[in-house]
Structure formats: C-alpha cells, structure tokens
Backbone as CSV, one residue per row, in Angstrom:
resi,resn,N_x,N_y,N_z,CA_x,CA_y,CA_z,C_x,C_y,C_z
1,UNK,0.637,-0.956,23.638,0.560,-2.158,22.820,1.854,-2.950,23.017
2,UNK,1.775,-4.263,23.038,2.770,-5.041,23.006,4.025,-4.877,21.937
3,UNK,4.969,-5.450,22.408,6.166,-5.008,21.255,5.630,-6.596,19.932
4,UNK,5.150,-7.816,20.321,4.479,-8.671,19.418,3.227,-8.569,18.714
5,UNK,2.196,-8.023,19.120,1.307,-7.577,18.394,1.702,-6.015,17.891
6,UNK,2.422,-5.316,17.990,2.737,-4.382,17.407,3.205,-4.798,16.083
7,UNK,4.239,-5.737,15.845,5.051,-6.745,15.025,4.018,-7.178,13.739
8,UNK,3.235,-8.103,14.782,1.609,-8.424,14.272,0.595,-7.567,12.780
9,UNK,0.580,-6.558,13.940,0.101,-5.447,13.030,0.317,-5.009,11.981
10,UNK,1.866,-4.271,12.120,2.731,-3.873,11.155,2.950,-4.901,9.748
11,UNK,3.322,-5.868,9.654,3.250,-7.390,9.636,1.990,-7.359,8.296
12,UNK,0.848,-7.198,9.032,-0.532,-7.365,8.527,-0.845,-6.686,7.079
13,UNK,-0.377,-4.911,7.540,-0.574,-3.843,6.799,0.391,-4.136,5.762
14,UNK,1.503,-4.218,6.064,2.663,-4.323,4.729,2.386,-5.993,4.220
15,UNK,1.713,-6.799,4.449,2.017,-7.974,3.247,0.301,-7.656,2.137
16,UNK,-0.779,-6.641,3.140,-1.296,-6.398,1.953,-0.689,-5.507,0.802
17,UNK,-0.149,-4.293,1.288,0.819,-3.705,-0.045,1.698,-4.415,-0.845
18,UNK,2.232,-5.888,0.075,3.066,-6.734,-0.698,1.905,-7.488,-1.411
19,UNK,1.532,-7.733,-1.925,0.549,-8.318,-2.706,0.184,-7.746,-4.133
20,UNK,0.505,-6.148,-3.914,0.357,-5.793,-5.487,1.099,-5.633,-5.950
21,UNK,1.226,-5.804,-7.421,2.122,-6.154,-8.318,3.507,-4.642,-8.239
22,UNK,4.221,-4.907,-8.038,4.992,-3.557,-8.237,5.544,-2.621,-7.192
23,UNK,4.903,-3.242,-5.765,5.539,-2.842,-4.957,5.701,-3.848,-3.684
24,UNK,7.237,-3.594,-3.441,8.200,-4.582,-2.604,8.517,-3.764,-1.087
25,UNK,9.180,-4.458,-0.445,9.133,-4.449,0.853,9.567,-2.546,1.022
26,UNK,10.514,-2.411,0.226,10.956,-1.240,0.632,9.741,0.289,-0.200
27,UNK,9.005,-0.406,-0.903,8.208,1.025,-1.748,6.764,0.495,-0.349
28,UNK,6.625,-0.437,0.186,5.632,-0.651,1.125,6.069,0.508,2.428
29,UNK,7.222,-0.079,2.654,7.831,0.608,3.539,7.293,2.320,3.232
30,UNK,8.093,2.489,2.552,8.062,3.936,2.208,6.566,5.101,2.144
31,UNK,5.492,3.576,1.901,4.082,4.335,1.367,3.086,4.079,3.370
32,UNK,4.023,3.652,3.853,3.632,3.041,5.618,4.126,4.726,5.608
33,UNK,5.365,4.850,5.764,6.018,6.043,6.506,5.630,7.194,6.008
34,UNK,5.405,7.095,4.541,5.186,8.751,3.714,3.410,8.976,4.604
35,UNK,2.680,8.191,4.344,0.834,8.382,4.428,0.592,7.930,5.601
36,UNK,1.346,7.014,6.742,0.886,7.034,8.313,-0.005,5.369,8.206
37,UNK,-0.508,4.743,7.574,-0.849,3.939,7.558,-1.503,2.922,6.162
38,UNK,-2.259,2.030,6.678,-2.940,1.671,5.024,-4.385,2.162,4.608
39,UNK,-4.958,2.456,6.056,-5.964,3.252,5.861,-6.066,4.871,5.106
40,UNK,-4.886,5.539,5.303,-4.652,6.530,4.939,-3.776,6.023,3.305
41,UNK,-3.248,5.294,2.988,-3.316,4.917,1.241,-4.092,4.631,0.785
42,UNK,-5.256,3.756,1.691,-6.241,3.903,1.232,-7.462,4.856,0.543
43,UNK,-7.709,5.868,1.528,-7.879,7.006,1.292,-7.620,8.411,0.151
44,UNK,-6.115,7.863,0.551,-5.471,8.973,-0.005,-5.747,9.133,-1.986
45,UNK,-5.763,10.243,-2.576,-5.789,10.292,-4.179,-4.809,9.599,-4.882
46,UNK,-5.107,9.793,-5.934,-3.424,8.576,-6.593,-2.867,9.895,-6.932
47,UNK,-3.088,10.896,-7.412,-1.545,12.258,-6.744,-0.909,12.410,-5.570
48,UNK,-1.287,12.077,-4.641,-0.780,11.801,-3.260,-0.346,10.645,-3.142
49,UNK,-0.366,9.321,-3.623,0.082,8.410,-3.637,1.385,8.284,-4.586
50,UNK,1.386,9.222,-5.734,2.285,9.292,-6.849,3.777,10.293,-6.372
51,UNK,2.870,10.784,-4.817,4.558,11.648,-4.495,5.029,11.133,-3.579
52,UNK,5.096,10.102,-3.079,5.555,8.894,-2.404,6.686,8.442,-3.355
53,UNK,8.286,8.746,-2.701,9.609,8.334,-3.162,9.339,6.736,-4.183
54,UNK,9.570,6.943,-5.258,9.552,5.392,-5.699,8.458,5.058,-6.256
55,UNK,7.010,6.319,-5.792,6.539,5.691,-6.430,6.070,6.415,-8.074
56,UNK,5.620,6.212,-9.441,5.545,6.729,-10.088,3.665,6.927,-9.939
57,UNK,3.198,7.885,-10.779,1.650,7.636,-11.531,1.209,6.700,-11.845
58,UNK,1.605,5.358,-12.114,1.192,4.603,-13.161,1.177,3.607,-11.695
59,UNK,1.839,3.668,-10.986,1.908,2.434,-9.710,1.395,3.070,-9.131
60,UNK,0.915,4.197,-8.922,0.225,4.538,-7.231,-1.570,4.447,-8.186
61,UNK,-1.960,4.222,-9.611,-3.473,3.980,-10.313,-3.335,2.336,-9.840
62,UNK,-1.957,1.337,-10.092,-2.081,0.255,-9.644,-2.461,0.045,-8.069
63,UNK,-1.976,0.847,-7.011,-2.563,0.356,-5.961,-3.551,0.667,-6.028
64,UNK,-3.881,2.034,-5.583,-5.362,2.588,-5.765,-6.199,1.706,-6.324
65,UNK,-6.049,1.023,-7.488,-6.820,0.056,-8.016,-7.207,-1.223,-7.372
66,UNK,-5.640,-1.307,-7.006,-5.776,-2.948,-5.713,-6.395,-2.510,-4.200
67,UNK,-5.936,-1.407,-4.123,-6.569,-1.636,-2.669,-8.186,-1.260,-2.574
68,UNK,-8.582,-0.765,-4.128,-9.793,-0.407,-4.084,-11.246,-2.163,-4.719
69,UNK,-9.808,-2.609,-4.690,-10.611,-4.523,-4.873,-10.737,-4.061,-6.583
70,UNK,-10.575,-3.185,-7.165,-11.026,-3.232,-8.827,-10.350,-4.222,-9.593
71,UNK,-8.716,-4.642,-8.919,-7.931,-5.622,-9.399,-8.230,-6.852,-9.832
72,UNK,-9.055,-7.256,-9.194,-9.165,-8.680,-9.275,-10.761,-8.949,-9.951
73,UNK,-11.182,-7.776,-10.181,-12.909,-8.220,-11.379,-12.421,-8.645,-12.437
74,UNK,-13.065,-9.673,-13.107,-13.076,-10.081,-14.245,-12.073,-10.911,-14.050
75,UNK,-11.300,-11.367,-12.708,-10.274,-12.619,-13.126,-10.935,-13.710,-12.543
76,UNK,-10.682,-15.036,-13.086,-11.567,-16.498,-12.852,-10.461,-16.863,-11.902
C-alpha cells in the first residue's frame, strides 16, 4: 500500500472515533493500537473496550453505543 493512502486510511478510521463524544486523538489512538483496528472496536465487548488505557466503563458503553449507530436515535 502506498505511504498516502495508507495516511488516507488511517485518517478515515480515527476521525470516526473522533466523532464520539469523549474520545480525542490520543484515547483514538490508543483504542487503533490496543484492538488492531475499528472493525475490531467494533466488534469487540464494552469489557474489552473498558481495558483500553484511558478508557473507563462508562466511555467504552459510549462508543459501543456510537459505533453501534444507537447514538443518534431519537435526535431531530
């Protein structure tokens, strides 16, 4: 893969984690490197998401929640 679409990629995956409330470049960072990708946070349980440096229980039910689209029902 190119060293720009590599960029691309990377790029892609971390501004969706930047999007939920509570986690910033460096707890994105951290949940890229701890779980291997966003597919795999995706995946992953919110206990496995909760032993990710930084992150607590209460933020890894918030992603889980966002990346599972539940976030945004019921907002106009």
């Amino acid at each position: 893969m190119t060293y720009h679409r590599k960029r691309r990629t990377k790029a892609a995956f971390q501004s969706s984690l930047l999007e939920i409330p509570g986690v910033g470049r460096e707890r994105a960072r951290r949940l890229l490197k701890t779980l291997g990708s966003l597919a795999a946070v995706k995946a992953a349980p919110v206990e496995e998401i909760a032993q990710v440096p930084g992150v607590g229980e209460r933020l890894a039910h918030t992603i889980k929640e966002h990346l599972e689209g539940r976030a945004t029902e019921g907002r106009t």
